[in-house]
N, C-alpha and C positions, 0 to 999 in steps of 0.2 A: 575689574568686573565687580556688579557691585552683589552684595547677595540679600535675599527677600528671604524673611523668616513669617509663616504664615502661623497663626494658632488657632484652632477649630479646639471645641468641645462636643460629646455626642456625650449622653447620657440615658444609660438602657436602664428600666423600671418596670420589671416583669412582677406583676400581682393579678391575684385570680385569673390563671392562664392565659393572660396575655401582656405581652412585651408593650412598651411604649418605648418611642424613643425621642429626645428634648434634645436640643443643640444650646439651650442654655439652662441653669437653675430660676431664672426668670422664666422661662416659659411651662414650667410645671407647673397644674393647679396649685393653690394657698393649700387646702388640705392635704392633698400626694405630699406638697414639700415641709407639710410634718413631719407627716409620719419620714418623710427620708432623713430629716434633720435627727428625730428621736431614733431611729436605727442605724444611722453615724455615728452617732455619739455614746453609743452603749458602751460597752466593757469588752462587748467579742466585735468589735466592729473596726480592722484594720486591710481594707483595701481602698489601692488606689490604682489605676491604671489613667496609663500615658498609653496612646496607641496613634501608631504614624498609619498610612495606607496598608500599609501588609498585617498592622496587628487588629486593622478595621477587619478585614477578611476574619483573621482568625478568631476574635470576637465571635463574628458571625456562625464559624464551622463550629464554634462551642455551644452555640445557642442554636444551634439544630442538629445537638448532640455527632458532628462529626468528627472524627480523628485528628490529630493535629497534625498541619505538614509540616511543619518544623523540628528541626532534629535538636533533641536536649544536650546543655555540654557533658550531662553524664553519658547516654549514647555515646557522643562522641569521642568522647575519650576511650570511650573499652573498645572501640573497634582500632584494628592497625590503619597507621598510615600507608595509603594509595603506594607510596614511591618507596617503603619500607620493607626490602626483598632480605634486611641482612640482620632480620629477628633472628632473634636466638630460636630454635626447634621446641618446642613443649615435649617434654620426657612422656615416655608412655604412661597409657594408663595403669596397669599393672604397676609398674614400677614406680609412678608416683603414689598411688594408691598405698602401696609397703613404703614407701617414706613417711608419708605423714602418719600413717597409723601403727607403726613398728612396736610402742610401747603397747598398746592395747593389744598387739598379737600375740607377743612374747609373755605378758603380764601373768597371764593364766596358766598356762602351760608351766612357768616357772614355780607357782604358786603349788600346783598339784605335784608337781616334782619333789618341793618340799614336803608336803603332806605325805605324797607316799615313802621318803626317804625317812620320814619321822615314824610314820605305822610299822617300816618293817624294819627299821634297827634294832638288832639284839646286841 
């Protein structure tokens, strides 16, 4: 089987609220493709995007400010896996709550302890 690799370019050029869009840097006016050359090439200027059919979509949902349906691998990471019934249980809240903060419970209380065992020692 033999395989067909195609490569398309699309290039979005949104100024004075409106989008343009070019299928080559050849088909941008001579002035547009200054000023895009002069704001390439600046000091803050580091994007590049590669996008296949699904990242064309998503392009699109960002430029008419919608949500993105892609799930991030940070999401995806904090949530449990599907088939993962033999998680360890999360301790209560109470009870975690007094483990992590055991020193700052204790810290005060002992402090005054001192203090009053100092004022009333004869």
């Amino acid at each position: 089987m033999h395989r067909v690799t195609v490569k398309t370019s699309t290039i979005f050029i949104a100024k004075g609220g409106r989008t343009r869009v070019y299928r080559s840097v050849n088909e941008i006016p001579q002035r547009l493709r200054k000023e895009l050359e002069e704001s390439t090439n600046g000091f803050n200027s580091a994007t590049i995007l590669i996008a296949d059919r699904r990242g064309r979509k998503e392009i699109l949902r960002a430029l008419q400010g919608l949500p993105s349906a892609l799930r991030t691998r940070l999401a995806a990471s904090m949530t449990p896996a599907q088939g993962d019934e033999s998680a360890p249980k999360t301790a209560r809240p109470l009870a975690r709550f007094l483990r992590r903060n055991w020193p700052e419970l204790l810290l005060p209380g002992a402090v005054g302890l001192l203090l009053w065992a100092a004022l009333n020692w004869k």
